[in-house]
C-alpha positions as CSV (number, residue, x, y, z in Angstrom):
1,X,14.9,-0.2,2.5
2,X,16.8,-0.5,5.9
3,X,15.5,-3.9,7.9
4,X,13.6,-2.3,10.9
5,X,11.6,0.7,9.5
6,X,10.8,2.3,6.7
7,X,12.6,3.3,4.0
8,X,16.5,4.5,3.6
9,X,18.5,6.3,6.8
10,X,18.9,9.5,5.1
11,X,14.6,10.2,5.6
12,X,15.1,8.8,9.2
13,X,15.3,12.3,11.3
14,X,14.0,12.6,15.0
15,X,10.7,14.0,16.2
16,X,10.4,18.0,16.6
17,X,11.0,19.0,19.9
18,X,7.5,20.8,19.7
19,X,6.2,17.4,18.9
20,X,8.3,15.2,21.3
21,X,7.1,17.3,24.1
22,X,3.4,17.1,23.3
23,X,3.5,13.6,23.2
24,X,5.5,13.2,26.7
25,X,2.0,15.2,27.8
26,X,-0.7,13.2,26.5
27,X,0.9,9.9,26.3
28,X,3.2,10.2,29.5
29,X,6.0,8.6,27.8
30,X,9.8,9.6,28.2
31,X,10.1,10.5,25.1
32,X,13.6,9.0,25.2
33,X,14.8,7.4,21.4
34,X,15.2,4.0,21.5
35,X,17.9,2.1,20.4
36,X,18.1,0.4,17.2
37,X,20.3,-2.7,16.2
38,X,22.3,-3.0,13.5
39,X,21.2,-6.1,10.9
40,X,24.2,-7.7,11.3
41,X,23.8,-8.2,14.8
42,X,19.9,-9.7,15.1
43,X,19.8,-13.5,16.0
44,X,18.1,-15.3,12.9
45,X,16.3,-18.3,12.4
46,X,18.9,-20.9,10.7
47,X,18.1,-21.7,7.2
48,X,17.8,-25.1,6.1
49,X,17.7,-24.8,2.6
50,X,19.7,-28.0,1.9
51,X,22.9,-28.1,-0.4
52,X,20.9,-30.5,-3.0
53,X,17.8,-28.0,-3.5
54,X,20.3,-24.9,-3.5
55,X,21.4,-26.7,-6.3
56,X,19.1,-27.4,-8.0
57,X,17.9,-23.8,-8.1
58,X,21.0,-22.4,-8.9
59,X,21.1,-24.4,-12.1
60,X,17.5,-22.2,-13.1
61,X,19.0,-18.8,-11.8
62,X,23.0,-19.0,-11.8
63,X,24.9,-19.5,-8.5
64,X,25.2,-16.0,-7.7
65,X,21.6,-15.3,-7.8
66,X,21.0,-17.0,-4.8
67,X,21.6,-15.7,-1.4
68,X,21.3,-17.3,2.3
69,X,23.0,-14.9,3.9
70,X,21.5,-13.2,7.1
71,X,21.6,-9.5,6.1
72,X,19.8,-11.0,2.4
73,X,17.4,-13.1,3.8
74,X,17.0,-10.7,7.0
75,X,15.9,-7.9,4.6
76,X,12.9,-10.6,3.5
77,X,11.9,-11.5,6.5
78,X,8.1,-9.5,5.8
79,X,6.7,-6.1,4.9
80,X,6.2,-2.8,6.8
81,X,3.2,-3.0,9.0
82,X,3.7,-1.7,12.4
83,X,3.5,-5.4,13.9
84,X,6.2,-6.1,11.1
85,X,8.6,-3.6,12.6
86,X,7.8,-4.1,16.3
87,X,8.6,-8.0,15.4
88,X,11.9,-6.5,14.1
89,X,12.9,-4.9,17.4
90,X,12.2,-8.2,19.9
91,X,15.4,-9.3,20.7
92,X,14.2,-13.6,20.3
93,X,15.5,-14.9,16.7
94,X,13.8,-13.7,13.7
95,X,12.1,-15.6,11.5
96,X,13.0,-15.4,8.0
97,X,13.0,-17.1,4.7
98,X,15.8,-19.9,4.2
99,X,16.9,-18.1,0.7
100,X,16.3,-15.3,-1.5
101,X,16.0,-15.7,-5.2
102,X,16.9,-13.4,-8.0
103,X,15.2,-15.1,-11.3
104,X,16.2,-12.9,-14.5
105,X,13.0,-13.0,-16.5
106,X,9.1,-14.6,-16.8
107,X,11.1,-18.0,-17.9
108,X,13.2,-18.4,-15.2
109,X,9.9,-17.9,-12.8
110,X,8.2,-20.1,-14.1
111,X,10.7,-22.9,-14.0
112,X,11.7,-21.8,-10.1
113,X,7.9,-22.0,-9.1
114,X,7.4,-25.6,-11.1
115,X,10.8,-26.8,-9.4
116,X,9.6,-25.4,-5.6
117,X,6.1,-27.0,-6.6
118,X,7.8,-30.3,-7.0
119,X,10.4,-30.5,-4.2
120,X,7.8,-28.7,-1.5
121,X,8.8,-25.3,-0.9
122,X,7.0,-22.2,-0.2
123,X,8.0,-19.2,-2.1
124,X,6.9,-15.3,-1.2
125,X,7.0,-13.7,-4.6
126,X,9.0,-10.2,-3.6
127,X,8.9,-6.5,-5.2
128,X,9.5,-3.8,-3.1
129,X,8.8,-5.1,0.3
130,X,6.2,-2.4,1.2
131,X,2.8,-4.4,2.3
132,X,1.3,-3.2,5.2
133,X,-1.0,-5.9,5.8
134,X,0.9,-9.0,6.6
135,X,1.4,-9.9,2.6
136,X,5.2,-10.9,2.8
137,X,5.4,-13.1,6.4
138,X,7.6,-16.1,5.6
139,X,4.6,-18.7,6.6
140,X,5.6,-22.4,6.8
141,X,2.8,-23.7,7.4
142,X,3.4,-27.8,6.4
143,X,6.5,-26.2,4.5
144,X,9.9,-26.7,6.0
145,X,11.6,-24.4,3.5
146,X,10.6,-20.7,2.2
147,X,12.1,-18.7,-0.4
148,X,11.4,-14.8,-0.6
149,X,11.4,-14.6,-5.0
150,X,13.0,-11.3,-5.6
151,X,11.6,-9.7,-8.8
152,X,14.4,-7.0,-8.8
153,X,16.0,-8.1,-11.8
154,X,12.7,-7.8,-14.1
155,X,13.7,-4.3,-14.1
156,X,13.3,-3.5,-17.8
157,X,10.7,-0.8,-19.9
158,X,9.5,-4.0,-22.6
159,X,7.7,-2.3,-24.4
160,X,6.0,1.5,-25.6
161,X,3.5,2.2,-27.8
162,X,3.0,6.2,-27.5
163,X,0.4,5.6,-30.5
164,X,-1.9,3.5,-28.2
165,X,-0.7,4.8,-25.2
166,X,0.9,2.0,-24.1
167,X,3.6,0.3,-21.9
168,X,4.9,-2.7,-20.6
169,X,7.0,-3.2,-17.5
170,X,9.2,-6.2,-16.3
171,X,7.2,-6.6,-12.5
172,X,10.2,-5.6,-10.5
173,X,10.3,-1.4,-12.1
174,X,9.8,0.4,-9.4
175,X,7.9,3.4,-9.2
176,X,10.5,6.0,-9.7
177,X,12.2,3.9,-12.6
178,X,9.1,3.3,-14.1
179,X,8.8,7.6,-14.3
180,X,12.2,7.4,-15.5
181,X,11.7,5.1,-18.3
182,X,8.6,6.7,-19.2
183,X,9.9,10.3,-19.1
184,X,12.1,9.5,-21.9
185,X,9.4,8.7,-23.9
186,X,7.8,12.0,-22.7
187,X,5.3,9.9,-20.7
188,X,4.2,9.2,-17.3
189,X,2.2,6.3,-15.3
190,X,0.9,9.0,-13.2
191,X,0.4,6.4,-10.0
192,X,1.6,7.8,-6.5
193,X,0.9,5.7,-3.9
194,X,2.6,6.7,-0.4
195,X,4.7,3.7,-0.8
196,X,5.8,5.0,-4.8
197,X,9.1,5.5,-3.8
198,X,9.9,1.7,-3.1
199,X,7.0,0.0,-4.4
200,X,7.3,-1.9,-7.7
201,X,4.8,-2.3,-10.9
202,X,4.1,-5.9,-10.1
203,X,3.2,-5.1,-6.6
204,X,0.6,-2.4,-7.7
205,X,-1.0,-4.8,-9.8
206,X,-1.0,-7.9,-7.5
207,X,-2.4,-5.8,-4.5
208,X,-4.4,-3.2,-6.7
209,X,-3.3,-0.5,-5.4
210,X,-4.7,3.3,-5.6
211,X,-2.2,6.2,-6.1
212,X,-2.9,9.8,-4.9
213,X,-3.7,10.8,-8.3
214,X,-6.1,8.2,-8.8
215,X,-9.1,11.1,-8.5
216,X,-7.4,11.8,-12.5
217,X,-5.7,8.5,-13.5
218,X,-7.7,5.7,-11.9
219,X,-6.5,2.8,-9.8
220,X,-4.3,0.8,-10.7
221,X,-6.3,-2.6,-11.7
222,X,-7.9,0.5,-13.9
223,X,-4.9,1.2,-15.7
224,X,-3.5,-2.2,-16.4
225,X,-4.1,-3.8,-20.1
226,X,-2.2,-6.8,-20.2
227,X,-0.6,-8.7,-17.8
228,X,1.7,-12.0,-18.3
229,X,1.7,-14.6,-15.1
230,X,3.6,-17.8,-14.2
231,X,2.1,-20.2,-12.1
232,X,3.7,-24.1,-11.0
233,X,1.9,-25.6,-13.3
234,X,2.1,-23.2,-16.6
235,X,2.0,-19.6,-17.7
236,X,-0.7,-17.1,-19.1
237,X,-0.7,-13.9,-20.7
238,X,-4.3,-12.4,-20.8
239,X,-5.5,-8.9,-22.4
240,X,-5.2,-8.9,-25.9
241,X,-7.9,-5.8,-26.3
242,X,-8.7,-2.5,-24.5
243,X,-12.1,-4.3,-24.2
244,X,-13.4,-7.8,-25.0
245,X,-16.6,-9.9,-24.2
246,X,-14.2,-13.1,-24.6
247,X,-16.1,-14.5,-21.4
248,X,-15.3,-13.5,-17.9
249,X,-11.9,-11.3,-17.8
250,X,-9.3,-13.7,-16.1
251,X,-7.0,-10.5,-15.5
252,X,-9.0,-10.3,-12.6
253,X,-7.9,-13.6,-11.1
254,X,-4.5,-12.2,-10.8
255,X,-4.7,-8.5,-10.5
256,X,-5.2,-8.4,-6.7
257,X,-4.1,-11.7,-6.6
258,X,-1.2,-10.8,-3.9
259,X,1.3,-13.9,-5.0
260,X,-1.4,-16.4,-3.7
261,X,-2.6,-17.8,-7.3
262,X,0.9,-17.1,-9.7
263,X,3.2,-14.3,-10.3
264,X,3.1,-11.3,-12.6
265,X,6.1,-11.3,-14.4
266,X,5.2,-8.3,-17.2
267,X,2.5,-5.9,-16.7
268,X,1.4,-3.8,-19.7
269,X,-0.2,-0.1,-18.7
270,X,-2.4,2.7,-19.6
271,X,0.0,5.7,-19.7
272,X,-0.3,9.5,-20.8
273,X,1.5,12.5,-21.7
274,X,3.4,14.1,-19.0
275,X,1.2,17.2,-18.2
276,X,2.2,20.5,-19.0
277,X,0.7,22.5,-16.4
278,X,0.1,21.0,-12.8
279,X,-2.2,23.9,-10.8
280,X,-2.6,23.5,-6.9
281,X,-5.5,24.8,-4.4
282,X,-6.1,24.5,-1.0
283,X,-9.6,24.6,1.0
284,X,-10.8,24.8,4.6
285,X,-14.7,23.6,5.4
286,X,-16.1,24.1,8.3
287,X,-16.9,20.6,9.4
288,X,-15.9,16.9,7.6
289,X,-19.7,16.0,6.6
290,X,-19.9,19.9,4.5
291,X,-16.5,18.6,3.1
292,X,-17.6,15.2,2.1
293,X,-20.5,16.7,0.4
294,X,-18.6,19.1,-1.2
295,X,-16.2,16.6,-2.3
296,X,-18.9,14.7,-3.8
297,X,-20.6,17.6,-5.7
298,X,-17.3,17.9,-7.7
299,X,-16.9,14.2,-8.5
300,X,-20.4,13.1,-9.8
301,X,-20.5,16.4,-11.5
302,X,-17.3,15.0,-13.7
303,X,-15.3,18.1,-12.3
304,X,-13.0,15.7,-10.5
305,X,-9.0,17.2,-10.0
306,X,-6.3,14.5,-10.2
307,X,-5.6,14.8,-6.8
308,X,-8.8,15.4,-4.8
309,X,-8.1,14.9,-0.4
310,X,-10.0,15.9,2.7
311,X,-8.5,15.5,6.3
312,X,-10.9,15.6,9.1
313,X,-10.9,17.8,12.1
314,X,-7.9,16.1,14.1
315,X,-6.1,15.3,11.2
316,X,-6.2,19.2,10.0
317,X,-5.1,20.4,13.5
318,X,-2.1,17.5,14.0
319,X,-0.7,18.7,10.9
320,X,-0.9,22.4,12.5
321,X,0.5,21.5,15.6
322,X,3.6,19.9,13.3
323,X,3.8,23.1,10.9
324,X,2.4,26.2,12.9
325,X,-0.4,26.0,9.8
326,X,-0.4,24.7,6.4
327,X,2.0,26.4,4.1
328,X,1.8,29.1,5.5
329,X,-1.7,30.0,5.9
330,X,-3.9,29.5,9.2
331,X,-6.5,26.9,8.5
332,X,-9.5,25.6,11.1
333,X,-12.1,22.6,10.3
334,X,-11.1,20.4,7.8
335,X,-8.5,21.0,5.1
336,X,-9.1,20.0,1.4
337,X,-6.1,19.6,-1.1
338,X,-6.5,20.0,-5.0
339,X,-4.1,19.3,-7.8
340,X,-5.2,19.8,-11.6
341,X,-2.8,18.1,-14.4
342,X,-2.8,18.9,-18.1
343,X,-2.6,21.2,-20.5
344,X,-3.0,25.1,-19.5
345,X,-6.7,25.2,-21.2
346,X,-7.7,21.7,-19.6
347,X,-6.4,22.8,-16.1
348,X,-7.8,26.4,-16.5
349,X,-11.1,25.2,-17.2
350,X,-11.1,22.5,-15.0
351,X,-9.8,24.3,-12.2
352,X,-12.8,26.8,-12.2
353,X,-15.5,24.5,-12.7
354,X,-14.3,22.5,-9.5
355,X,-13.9,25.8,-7.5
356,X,-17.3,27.1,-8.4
357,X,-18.9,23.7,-7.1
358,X,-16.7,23.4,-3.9
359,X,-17.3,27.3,-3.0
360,X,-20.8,27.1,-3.7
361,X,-21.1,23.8,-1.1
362,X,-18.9,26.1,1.7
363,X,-15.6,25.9,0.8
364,X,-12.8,28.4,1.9
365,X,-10.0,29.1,-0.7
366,X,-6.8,29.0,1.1
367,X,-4.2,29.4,-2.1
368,X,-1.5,27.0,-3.3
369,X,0.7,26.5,-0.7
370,X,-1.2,24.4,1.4
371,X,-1.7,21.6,-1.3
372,X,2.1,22.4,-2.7
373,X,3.1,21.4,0.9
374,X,1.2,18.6,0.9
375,X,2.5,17.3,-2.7
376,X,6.2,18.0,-1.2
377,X,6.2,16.2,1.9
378,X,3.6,13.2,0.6
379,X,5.9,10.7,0.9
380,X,7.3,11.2,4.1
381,X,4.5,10.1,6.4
382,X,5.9,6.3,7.4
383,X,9.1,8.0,8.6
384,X,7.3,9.8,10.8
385,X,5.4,6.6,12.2
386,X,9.1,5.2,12.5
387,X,10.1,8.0,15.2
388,X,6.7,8.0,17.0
389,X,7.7,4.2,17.7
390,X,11.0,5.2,18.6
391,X,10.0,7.2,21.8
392,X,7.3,4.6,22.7
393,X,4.0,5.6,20.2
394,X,2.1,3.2,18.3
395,X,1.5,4.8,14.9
396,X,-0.6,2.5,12.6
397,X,-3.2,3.1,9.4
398,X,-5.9,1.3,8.0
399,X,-8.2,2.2,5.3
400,X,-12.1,1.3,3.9
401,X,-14.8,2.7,1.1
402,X,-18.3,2.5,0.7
403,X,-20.7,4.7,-1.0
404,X,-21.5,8.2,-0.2
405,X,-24.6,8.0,1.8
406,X,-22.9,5.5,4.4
407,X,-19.5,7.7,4.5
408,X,-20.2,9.8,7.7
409,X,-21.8,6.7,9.9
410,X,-18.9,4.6,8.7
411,X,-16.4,7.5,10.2
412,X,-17.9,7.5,13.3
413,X,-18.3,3.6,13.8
414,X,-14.8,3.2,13.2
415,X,-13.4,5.6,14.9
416,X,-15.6,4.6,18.2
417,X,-14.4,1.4,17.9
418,X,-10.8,2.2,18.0
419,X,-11.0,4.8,20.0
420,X,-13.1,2.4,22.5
421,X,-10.7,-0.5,21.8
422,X,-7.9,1.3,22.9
423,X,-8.7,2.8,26.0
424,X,-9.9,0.0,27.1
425,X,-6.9,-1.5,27.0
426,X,-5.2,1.5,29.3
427,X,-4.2,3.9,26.0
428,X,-6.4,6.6,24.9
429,X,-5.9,7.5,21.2
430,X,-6.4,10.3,18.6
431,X,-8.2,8.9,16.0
432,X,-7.6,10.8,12.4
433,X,-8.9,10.0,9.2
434,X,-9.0,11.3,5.8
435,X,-10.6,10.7,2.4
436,X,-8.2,10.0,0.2
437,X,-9.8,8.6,-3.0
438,X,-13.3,9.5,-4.6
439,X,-15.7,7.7,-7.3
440,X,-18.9,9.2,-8.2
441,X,-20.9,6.5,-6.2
442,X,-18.6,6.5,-2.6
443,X,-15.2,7.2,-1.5
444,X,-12.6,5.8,0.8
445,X,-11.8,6.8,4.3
446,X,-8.1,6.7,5.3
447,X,-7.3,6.2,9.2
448,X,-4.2,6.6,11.2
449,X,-4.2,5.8,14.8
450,X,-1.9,7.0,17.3
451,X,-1.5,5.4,21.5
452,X,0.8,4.4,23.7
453,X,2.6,1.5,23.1
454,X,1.8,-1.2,26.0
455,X,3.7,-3.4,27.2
456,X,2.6,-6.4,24.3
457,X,1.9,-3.8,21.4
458,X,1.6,-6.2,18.7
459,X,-1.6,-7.7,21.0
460,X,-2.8,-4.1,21.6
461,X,-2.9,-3.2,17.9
462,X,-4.4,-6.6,17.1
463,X,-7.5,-5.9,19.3
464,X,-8.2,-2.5,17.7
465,X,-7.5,-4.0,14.5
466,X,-10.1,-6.6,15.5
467,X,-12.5,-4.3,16.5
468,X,-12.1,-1.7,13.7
469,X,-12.6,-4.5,11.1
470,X,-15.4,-6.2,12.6
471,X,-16.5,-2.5,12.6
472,X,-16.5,-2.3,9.1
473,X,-17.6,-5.4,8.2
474,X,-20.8,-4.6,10.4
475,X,-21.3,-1.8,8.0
476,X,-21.1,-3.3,5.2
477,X,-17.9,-1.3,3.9
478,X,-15.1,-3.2,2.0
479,X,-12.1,-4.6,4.6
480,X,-9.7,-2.8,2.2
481,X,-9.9,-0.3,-0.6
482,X,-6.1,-0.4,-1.6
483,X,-4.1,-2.3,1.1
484,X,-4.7,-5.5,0.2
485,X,-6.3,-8.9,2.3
486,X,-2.5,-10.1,3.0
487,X,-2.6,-12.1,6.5
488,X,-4.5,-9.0,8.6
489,X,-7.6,-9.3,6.3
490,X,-7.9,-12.8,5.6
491,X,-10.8,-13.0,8.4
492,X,-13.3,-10.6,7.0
493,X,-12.5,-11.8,3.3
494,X,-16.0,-14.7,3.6
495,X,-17.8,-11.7,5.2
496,X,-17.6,-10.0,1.8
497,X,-16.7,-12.6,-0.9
498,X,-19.2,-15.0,0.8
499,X,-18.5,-18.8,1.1
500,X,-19.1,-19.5,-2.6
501,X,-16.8,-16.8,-3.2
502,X,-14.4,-18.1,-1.2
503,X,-14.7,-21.4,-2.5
504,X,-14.3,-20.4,-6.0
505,X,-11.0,-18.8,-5.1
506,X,-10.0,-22.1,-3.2
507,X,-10.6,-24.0,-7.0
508,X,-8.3,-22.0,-8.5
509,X,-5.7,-22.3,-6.2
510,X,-6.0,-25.9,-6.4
511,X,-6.0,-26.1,-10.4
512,X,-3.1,-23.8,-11.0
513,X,-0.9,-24.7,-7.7
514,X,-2.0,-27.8,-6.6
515,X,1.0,-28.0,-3.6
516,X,-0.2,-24.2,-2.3
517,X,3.3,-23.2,-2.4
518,X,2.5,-19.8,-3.2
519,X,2.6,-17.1,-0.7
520,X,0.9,-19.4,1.7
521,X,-1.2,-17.7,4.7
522,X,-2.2,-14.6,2.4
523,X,-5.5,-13.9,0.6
524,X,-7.2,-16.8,1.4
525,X,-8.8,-17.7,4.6
């Protein structure tokens, strides 16, 4: 991906004029594109990776896995968060980290991460670079060298076992090669997250991430089997069964782990045929409590599609000011998208049984096209956050879950808190949110934010971050359904985890890296 937004240059397209000029009204901006800098010309922070230890490391990697050059270690310098890329475009030196490291395999990891834990150097494991929340800052802390550990060149399909529905990935597959691999094999993962594109199988597992399809296919903690981790002081390779009572299940210590407590190195998956029919279906409802319900009807009556969505009232109508309407079709309230994989009989079936439910709790059938355009254009949303920064509009997410019952107050708390928050502060803001994963107990509730940018965004975001999450914590709501804790969560982690909790995690950090070089400042507070 480029250095200073998201993604690569050729999904980088300017606002709609329509657009620009609606924003110059309610914002009162220029609506003038800034100007970007090329990476080779932003001032970075020196490295001081010393001759000795670049040595020493090249001896576990080769020479020419090893790279301190600015545009390398420039393109490491953190994730994708809007404070990431508004850090990008200050002018003062960037921080980054002093070297990036291409290991070939779990052995070469795991003798990286013992040397680093023995000479005192910090290392940010490093997959596709997409964390939102802070997960990939180069944090020194008592560390006077970082390395960013890129896991591109675990890029191999290890292992498939179509019998048991099987496969294992090298952690640095991305999402598209991992369709690739699979699609030989007439198989598919089936996980879609917004950040698919880039995103890599390691970094699913180590921030447990949830793809769009997860309504069909499950998270991704639900799909992984087996994983195989090195830490600075040894390695482990847990899941041996598709079920066990072999005591606790230490998967868990390191699926949502972030880098913090070792790094996956293999991941083994659930996988499935690739389906043979995929079905869409749009639907309007009057109001975002009717589609909630409706929403929850289908799921706890097991009638759940693979894609299952509702955007709420200003959501719905931003995406018709963009489009005119939603493929084509006028839509008013909330808009509901639907997509049913499988064979023709499954989706058949399965497509009526949902429709009964979701017309019987006051659903509108709008047709395909609405959820077609929403499939086609999924991925593009961070591009579009990337051009509302460029004429002078913060654009940021966040995201929650809790159970059904508590869904509508949680909406409203959060919402009036960043709304409140930010005008306050001398920026009104629309508020939009979505639900944008569904279990039969509760859901999850998907926010995007849009204000003027202030004169010290970063601060202004940070405040209605603040507020949002205290917000949520209040309500009893998890700080993050499929973000991650990273760095912008850490503070409401003790909130949920309790102190015990947290003091559990904070033994295992000790035992299996005793000199906390591992992705320091993330996970734990």
């Amino acid at each position: 991906m480029v250095w200073d937004a998201w993604g690569v240059p050729a999904g980088h397209t300017p606002l709609p004029e329509q657009i620009r000029g609606l924003l110059t009204q309610v914002f009162a901006i220029s609506g003038e594109p800034a100007t970007r800098r090329d990476e080779g010309d932003v001032p970075l922070r020196p490295s001081v990776l010393s001759p000795d230890r670049r040595a020493g490391l090249a001896d576990l990697v080769g020479a020419g896995h090893i790279s301190t050059e600015p545009v390398a270690r420039l393109r490491h310098a953190g994730g994708k968060s809007t404070p990431d890329l508004l850090r990008r475009r200050d002018p003062a030196p960037q921080d980054a980290p002093d070297a990036v490291v291409f290991p070939a395999g779990h052995d070469e990891v795991a003798a990286v991460l013992a040397y680093c834990s023995a000479h005192g150097i910090a290392v940010v494991p490093f997959g596709g670079g997409t964390s939102v929340v802070g997960g990939l800052d180069p944090v020194r802390g008592s560390f006077d060298t970082v390395i960013a550990l890129d896991l591109r060149r675990l890029d191999a399909l290890l292992d498939c076992d179509p019998v048991s529905g099987t496969a294992t990935f090298g952690a640095g597959v991305t999402g598209p090669r991992a369709e690739q691999l699979l699609a030989a094999h007439g198989l598919s993962l089936g996980h879609f997250p917004q950040s698919f594109e880039f995103a890599s199988i390691g970094g699913f597992a180590a921030t447990r991430s949830s793809g769009q399809a997860s309504a069909g296919y499950g998270r991704f903690d639900d799909m992984v089997q087996r994983v195989r981790v090195a830490t600075p002081t040894g390695s482990v390779l847990l899941g041996r069964a598709p079920a066990s009572a072999a005591g606790p299940d230490l998967r868990e210590l390191f699926v949502g782990s972030e880098g913090a407590l070792g790094v996956l190195t293999e991941v083994t998956v659930r996988v499935h045929p690739v389906p043979a029919v995929t079905t869409h279906l749009a639907w309007s409802f009057p109001d975002f409590a009717t589609g909630a319900a409706a929403l929850r009807a289908v799921v706890q009556a097991g009638a759940a599609p693979t894609v299952l969505r509702l955007s709420d009232e200003a959501e719905t109508g931003l995406n018709l000011a963009r489009a005119g309407n939603v493929g084509g079709t006028a839509v008013s309230g909330c808009l509901a998208v639907t997509t049913f994989e499988g064979t023709a009989a499954h989706t058949a079936a399965r497509g009526a049984e949902a429709a009964a439910i979701l017309r019987a709790a006051g659903g509108t059938e709008l047709g395909p096209e609405p959820a077609r355009e929403w499939q086609h254009g999924r991925f593009a949303a961070p591009y579009l956050r990337d051009a509302l920064l460029d004429v002078g509009v913060l654009c940021e997410t966040l995201e929650t879950a809790t159970t059904w019952s508590a869904l509508t107050e949680l909406k409203a708390k959060v919402t009036s808190a960043l709304t409140d928050s930010l005008t306050a502060q001398g920026a009104p803001a629309l508020v939009m949110c979505h639900i944008s994963h569904t279990y039969p107990t509760g859901a999850s509730l998907y926010f995007t934010v849009v204000a003027k940018l202030l004169d010290d965004p970063i601060a202004q975001w940070r405040a209605a971050k603040t507020a949002a999450g205290d917000a949520i914590a209040a309500a009893g709501a998890t700080i993050t359904h499929h973000h991650a804790v990273g760095a912008d969560h850490r503070a409401w982690l003790p909130d949920e985890i309790g102190d015990l909790g947290v003091r559990i995690l904070r033994a295992v950090k000790r035992e299996i890296d005793p000199a906390g070089i591992l992705n320091p400042g993330t996970l734990l507070p």
